[in-house]
Every structure is written in structure tokens, then in C-alpha cells.
C-alpha positions in Angstrom: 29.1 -15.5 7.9 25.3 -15.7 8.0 24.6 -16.2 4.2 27.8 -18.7 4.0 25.9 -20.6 7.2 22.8 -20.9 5.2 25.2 -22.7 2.1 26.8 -24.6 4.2 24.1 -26.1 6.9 23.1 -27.9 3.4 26.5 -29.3 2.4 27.7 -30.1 5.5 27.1 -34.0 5.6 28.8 -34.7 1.9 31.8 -37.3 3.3 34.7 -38.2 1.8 35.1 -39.2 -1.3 38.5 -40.9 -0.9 36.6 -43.3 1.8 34.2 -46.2 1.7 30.3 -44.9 2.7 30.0 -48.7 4.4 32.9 -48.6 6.5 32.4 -44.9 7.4 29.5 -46.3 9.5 31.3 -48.7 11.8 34.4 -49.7 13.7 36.2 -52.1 11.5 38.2 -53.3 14.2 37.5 -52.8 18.7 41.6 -53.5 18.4 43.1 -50.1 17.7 46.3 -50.8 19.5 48.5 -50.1 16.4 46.2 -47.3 14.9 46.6 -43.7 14.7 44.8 -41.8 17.2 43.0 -38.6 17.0 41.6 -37.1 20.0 38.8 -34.1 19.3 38.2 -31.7 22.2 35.9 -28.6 22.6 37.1 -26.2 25.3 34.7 -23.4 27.0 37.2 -21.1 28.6 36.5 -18.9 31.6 36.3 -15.5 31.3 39.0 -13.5 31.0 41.2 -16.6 30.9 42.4 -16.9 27.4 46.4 -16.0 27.6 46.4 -18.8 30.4 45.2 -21.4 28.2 47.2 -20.3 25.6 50.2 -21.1 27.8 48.7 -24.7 28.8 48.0 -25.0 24.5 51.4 -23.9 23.5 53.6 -26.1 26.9 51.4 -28.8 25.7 51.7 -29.0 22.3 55.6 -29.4 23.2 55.0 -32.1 25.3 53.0 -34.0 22.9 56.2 -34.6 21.0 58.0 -36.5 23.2 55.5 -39.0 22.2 55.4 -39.0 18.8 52.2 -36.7 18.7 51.1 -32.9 17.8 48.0 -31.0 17.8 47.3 -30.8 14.4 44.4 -28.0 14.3 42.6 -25.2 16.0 39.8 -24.5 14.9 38.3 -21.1 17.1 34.3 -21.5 15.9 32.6 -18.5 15.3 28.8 -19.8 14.9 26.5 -23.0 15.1 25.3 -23.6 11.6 22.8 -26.8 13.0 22.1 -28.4 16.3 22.2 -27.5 19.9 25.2 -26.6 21.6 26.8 -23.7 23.3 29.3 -22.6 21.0 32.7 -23.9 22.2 35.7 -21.5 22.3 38.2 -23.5 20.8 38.2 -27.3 19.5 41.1 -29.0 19.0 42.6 -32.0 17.1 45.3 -33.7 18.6 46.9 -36.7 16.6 48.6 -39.9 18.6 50.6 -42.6 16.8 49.1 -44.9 18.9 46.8 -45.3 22.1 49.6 -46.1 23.8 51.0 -42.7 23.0 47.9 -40.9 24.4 48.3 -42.8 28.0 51.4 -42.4 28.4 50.8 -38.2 27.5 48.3 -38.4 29.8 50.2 -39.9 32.6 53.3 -37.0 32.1 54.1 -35.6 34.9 54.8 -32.4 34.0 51.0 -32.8 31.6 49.6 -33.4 35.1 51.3 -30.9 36.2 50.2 -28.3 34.1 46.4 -29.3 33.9 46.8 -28.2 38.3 48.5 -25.1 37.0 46.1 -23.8 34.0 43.3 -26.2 33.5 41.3 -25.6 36.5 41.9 -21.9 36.4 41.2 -21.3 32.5 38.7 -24.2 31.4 34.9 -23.5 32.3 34.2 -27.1 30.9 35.3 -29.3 27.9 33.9 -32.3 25.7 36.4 -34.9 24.2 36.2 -37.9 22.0 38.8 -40.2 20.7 38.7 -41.7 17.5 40.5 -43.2 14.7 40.8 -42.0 10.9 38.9 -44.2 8.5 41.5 -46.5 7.1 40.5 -45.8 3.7 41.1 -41.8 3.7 44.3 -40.2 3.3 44.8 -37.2 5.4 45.1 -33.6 3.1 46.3 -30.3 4.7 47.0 -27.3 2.4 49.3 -25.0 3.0 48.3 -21.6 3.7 44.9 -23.2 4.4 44.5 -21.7 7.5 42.5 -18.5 6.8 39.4 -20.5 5.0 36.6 -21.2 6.7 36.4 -24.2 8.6 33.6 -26.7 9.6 33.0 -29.5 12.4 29.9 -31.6 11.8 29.1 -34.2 14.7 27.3 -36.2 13.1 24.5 -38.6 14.2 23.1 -41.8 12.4 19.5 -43.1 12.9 20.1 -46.9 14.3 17.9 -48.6 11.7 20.1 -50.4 9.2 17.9 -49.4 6.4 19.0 -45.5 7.3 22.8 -46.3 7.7 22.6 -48.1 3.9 20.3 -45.1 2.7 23.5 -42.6 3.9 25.6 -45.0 2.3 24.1 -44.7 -1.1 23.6 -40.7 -0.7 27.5 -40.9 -0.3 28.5 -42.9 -3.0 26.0 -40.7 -5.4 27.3 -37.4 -3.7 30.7 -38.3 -4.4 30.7 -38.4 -8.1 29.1 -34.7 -7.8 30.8 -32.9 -5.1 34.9 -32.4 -6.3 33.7 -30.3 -9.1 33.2 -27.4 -6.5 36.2 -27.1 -4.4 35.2 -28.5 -0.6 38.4 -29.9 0.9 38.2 -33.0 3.7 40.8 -33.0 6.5 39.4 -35.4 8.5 36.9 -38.1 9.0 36.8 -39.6 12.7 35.4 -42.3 14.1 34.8 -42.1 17.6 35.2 -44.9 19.8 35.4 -43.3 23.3 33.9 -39.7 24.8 36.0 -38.3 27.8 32.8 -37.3 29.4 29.0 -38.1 29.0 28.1 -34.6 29.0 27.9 -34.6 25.0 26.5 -37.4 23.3 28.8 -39.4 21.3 28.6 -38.8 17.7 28.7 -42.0 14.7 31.1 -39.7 12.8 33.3 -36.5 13.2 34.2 -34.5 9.4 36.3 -31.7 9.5 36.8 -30.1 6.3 37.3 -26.5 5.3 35.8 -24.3 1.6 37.8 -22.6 -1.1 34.9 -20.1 -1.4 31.6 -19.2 -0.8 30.7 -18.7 -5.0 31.3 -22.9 -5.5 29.6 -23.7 -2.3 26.2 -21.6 -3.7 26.9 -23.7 -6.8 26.8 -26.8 -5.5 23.9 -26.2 -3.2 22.3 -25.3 -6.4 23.0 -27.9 -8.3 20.1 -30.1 -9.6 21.7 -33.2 -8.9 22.6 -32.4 -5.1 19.2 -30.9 -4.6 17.6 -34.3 -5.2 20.1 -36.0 -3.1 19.8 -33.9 0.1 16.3 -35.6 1.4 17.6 -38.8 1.3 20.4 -37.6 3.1 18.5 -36.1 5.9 16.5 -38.8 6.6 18.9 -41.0 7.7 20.3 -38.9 10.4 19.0 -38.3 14.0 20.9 -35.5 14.9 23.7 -33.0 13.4 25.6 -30.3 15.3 27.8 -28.2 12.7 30.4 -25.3 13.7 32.0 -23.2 11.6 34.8 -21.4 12.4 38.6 -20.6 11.4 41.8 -22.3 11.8 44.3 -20.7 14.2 46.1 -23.6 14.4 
């Protein structure tokens, strides 16, 4: 996992080609009334308390489809590739067809009731943001997918315009590159609320996953990515990226 870390910490920022580097960077809308939801949470789980919250994971993913939702992955990380941050035990994805969906989930009394039952016993602490997918990508999921390894990047623009346009045009020029060597995008969020304030909120969440190590070492190595990545780096103020692998 270390030498695949080392590829990866330089890939790990490529976005979507299916989506529109401009729009990536901002809400298109505050009204997300009518918009899927997908609500990204990163649990740190007491000791010893794993099969409990496996019980509040697997009651709760039943409940979630009495409104229309599911959690879509599990990622269980395994290392911190970039950034700061004590390495979560689990982070989860779970997709809403609307907000409305989520506040009524939340308000289920037998949600509630399970949160008294596990939560406080098996959750040390958690981190959450809500967001929607960028209009413009259409969501992929592989079958037999789940054994690859996985990676979260939060990522973190710099606020100068001039940086959000020079990620912009890193995108666009990554993107003609980057399908060549077999990275797959799952998702690309775009958080508009945190459920806490203990972790900053990020400009952008990517989830993706690699078909192998072999094509990520040739991209990295690639003359055309290597004179991309500086421009790339510059216009971010922050990046924490996870890897991990999908039980979920």
C-alpha cells in the first residue's frame, strides 16, 4: 500500500472527465429542493465497538428505503495518502432522492431510536457533509468493483479566482490524458452543508477507485501529466486523501 500511496498522492486531484472544470467549482443553484442528495460521513468508532455499529449500519440501511434512499458505499480506509487527519474507521455515502428524503430519515422514529441504542455506545466521533452530484456527471459503479482500491480526496481550493480558473484549465488538459490509464470516478460532490464544524468543509469531495497499480505508475509517469501537476498544485490550499477498500 505504501508504494501505491506514493502513485497515487500524485493523481489524486485528476476530476471528472464527464464534468465541466467551471461548474465543478461552484453551486449552480442554493435551491437543491428537487436534487439528489448525497450525504458523506466519516465514523471513528470506539473500541471494541465494531459489531454494534454494524447492527446500527445494516438496521439503517433498511430504513433508508422507506425513503427512497440507500447507502451506496463503504469505503473502510486503510491510510492517509495527503493531509491531516486521524484516519477514520469507516466513511460512508449515503444517497437521498431529495432533501426532503434526508429530513424526513432523520426525523424516523425508529432512526432516532437507534442512534440512543448504538450511536452513543459505538461512535467515538463523526464528520458529515451533504452535497449534491455535479449535474453534468453521470454516476458509474462496476460490478465486482468492490475489492480495488479506493480513494477520498477532500479537496480544497485557494479563494483567488485566478486559482479556481488555473484548476479549471489543469482539468480540461488532464482530461484529454487521463482515460488512457484506467482510473474510474464514482463520485464528484459538492458540499453545501457540514454536520459539524469540527472538519473544515471541503470545495469538492471525488471518490473514485484504480484498475491497477501498473497504469497508475504510467500515468504518473507520463510526460504530459508531469507538466500539468504544478499547475495543479498551486491552486489548492489544502488536500486530505484516503485510501482504502470498499466493503460496501
Amino acid at each position: 500500500m505504501k508504494s501505491l500511496a506514493t502513485l497515487l498522492l500524485t493523481v489524486c486531484l485528476m476530476a471528472s472527465c464527464n464534468t465541466n472544470g467551471q461548474n465543478q467549482k461552484q453551486l449552480k443553484s442554493n435551491n437543491v429542493k428537487d436534487q439528489e442528495i448525497i450525504n458523506t460521513a466519516l465514523f471513528y468508532l470506539k473500541e471494541g465497538k465494531e459489531k454494534d455499529f454494524e447492527k446500527l449500519r445494516s438496521r439503517g440501511n433498511v430504513l433508508l428505503q422507506k425513503y427512497g434512499a440507500r447507502i451506496e458505499r463503504v469505503i473502510k480506509p486503510k491510510m492517509i495518502a495527503a493531509g491531516e487527519l486521524e484516519l477514520p474507521d469507516e466513511i460512508h455515502f449515503a444517497v437521498y432522492p431529495n432533501i426532503e428524503a434526508k429530513e424526513a430519515f432523520d426525523k424516523d422514529p425508529e432512526f432516532i431510536q437507534l442512534k440512543k441504542d448504538y450511536v452513543a455506545n459505538s461512535v467515538e466521533k463523526m464528520f458529515g457533509f451533504i452535497s449534491y452530484n455535479d449535474e453534468d456527471f453521470e454516476f458509474f459503479r462496476e460490478i465486482g468493483d468492490s475489492k480495488k482500491t479506493y480513494g477520498v480526496a477532500l479537496v480544497y481550493l485557494k479563494e483567488e479566482k485566478k486559482f479556481k480558473d488555473q484548476f479549471a484549465e489543469y482539468h480540461k488538459e488532464a482530461c484529454a490524458i487521463i482515460p488512457e490509464f484506467g482510473t474510474h470516478f464514482e463520485r464528484f460532490l459538492l458540499p453545501f452543508a457540514s454536520a459539524n464544524d469540527a472538519l473544515e468543509q471541503p470545495n469538492e469531495i471525488h471518490r473514485f477507485y484504480f484498475e491497477s497499480e501498473e497504469g497508475m505508475q504510467q500515468m504518473v509517469n507520463d510526460h504530459r501529466m508531469q507538466q500539468l501537476f504544478p499547475k495543479r498544485d498551486e491552486a489548492l490550499s489544502n488536500l486530505i486523501f484516503i485510501l482504502g477498500e470498499a466493503i460496501q
